[in-house]
C-alpha positions as CSV (number, residue, x, y, z in Angstrom):
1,X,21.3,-7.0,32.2
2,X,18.4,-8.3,30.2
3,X,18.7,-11.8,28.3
4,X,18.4,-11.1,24.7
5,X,16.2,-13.8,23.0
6,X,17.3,-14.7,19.3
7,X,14.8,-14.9,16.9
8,X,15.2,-16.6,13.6
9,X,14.7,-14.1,10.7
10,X,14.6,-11.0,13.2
11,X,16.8,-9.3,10.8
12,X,14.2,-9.3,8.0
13,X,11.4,-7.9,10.4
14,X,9.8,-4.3,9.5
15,X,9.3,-2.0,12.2
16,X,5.2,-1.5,12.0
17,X,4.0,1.5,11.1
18,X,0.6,3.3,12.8
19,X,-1.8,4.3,9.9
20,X,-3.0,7.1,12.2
21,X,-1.2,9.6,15.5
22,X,-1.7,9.9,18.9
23,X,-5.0,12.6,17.6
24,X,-6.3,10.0,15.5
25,X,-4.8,12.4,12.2
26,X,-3.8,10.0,9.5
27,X,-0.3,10.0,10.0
28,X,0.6,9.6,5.8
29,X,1.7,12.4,3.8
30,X,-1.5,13.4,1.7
31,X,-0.6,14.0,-1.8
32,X,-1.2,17.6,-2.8
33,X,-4.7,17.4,-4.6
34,X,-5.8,15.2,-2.0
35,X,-8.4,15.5,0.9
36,X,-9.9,12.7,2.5
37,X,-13.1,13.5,4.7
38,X,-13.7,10.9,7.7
39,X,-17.5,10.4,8.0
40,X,-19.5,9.9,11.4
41,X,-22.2,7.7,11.1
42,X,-25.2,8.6,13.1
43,X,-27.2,6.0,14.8
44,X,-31.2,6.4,15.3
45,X,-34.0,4.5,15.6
46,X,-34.3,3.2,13.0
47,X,-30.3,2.1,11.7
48,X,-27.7,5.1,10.6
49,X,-27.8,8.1,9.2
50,X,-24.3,9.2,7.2
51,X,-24.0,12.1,5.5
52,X,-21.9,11.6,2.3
53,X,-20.7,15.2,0.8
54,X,-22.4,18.8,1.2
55,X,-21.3,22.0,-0.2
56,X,-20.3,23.3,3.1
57,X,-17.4,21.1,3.5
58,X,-14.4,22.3,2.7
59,X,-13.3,19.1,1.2
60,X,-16.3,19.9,-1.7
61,X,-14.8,22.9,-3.4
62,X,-17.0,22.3,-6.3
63,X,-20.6,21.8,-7.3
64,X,-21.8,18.4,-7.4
65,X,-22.8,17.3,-11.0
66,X,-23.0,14.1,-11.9
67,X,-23.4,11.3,-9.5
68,X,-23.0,6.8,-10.3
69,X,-22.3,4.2,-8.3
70,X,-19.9,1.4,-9.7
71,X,-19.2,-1.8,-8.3
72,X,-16.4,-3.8,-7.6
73,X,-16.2,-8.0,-7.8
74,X,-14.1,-9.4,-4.3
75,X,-10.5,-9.5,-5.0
76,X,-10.8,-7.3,-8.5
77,X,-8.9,-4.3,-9.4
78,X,-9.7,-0.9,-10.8
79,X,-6.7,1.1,-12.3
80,X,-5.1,2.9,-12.9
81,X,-7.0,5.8,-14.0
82,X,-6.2,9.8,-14.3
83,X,-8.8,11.8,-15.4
84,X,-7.0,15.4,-16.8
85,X,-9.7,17.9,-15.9
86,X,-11.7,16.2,-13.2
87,X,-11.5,15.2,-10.1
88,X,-13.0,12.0,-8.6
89,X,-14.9,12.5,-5.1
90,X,-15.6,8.8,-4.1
91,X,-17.3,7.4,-1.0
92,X,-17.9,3.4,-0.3
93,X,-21.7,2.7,0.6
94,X,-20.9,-1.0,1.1
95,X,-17.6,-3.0,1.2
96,X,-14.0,-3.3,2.3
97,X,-11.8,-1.3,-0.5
98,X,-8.2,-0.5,-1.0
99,X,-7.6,3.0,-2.8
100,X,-4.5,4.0,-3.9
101,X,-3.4,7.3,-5.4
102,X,0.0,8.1,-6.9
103,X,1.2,11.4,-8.3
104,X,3.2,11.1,-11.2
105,X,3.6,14.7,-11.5
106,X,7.0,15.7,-12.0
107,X,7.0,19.1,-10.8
108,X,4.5,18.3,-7.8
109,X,5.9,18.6,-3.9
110,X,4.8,15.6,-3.4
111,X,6.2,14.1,-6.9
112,X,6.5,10.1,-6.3
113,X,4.3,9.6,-3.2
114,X,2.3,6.9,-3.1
115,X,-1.4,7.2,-0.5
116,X,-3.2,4.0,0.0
117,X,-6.5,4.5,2.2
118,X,-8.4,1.2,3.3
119,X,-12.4,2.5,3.2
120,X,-15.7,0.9,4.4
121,X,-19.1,1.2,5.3
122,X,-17.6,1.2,8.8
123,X,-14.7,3.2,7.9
124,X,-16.5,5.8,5.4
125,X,-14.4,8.5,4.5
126,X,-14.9,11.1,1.2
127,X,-12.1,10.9,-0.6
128,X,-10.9,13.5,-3.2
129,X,-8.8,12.9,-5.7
130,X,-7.4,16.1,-7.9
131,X,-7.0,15.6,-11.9
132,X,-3.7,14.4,-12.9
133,X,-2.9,12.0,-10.4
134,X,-2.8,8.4,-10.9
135,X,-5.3,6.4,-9.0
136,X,-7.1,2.9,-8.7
137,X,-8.2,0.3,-6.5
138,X,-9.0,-3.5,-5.2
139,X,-11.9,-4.9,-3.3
140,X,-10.0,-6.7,-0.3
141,X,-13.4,-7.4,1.2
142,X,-15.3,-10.3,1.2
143,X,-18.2,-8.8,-0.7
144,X,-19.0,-6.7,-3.7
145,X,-18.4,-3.8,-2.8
146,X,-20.6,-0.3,-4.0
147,X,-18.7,2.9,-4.6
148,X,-20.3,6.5,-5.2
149,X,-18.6,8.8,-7.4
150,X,-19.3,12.2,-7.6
151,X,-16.8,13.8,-10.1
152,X,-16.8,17.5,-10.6
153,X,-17.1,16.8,-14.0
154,X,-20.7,15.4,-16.4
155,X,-19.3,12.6,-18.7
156,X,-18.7,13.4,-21.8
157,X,-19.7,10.1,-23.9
158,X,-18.1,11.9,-26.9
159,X,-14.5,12.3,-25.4
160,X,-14.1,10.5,-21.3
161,X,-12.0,12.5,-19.7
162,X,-10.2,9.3,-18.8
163,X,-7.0,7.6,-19.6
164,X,-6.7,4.3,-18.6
165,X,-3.2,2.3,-17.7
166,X,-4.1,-0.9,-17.4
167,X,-3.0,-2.6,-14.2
168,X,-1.4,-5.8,-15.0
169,X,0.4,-4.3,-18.4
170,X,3.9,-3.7,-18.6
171,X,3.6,0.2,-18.6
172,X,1.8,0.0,-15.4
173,X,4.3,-1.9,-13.3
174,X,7.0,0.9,-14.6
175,X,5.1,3.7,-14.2
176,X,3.1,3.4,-10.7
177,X,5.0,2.1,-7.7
178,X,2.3,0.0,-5.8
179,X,1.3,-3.8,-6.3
180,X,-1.9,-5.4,-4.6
């Protein structure tokens, strides 16, 4: 019989949870509207090579037609955002980011899931995010960090195709179920 060692505050542990399988899948249910591409980066001679999206991917269903980069201050958030007729495809050139995508949908399959994906310049990954779907995110790195967007979508300076829920307001912490 083994001795059982007591631990103060056992009963209040969490049983960790791996963020990817045995096959290196991610082992989170993606929300329906969501792909996320993982990205090898290629060393040479000279540094690395990675590519970021090509229309050969299945993760790029549509052409690509409008391209910015955005920054993000350490420790700031972005969200939440939905856009209603566009999708965001986002990559992280430089930076340690937190994304977060919640689907509010009510007649989705996965209605009420919440996907958080931590992305780098080591880690880079395209992520896709469908219209409709809440999303947002934090720089938890120790840097700016630099994030391409390239939405399906021009902007339409007249009328965004963006509706903003700001993160700290009241609305927000009812509405999305996910604090930084």
């Amino acid at each position: 019989m083994e001795n059982e060692v007591k631990i103060f505050g056992l009963d209040r542990l969490h049983q960790k949870q791996s963020a990817v399988t045995n096959n290196k899948t991610l082992s989170q249910t993606l929300i329906d509207g969501v792909t996320i591409k993982n990205i090898r980066p290629v060393p040479h001679d000279d540094g690395v090579v990675s590519e970021i999206a090509r229309i050969d991917w299945e993760e790029v269903t549509d052409p690509i037609v409008h391209v910015h980069l955005t920054t993000t201050e350490v420790g700031r958030v972005r969200g939440w955002g939905l856009h209603q007729n566009s999708s965001d495809r986002l990559f992280v050139v430089k930076g340690l980011v937190s994304f977060v995508v919640y689907d509010g949908r009510i007649d989705s399959p996965t209605y009420g899931l919440v996907n958080e994906f931590k992305v780098s310049d080591r880690n880079p990954v395209l992520l896709t995010i469908s219209p409709n779907l809440y999303h947002g995110w934090k720089n938890i790195g120790t840097n700016e960090a630099f994030i391409i967007n390239m939405p399906t979508s021009m902007y339409n300076y007249d009328k965004p195709d963006a509706l903003d829920l700001p993160y700290e307001s009241d609305e927000a912490i009812d509405i999305v179920p996910f604090r930084w």
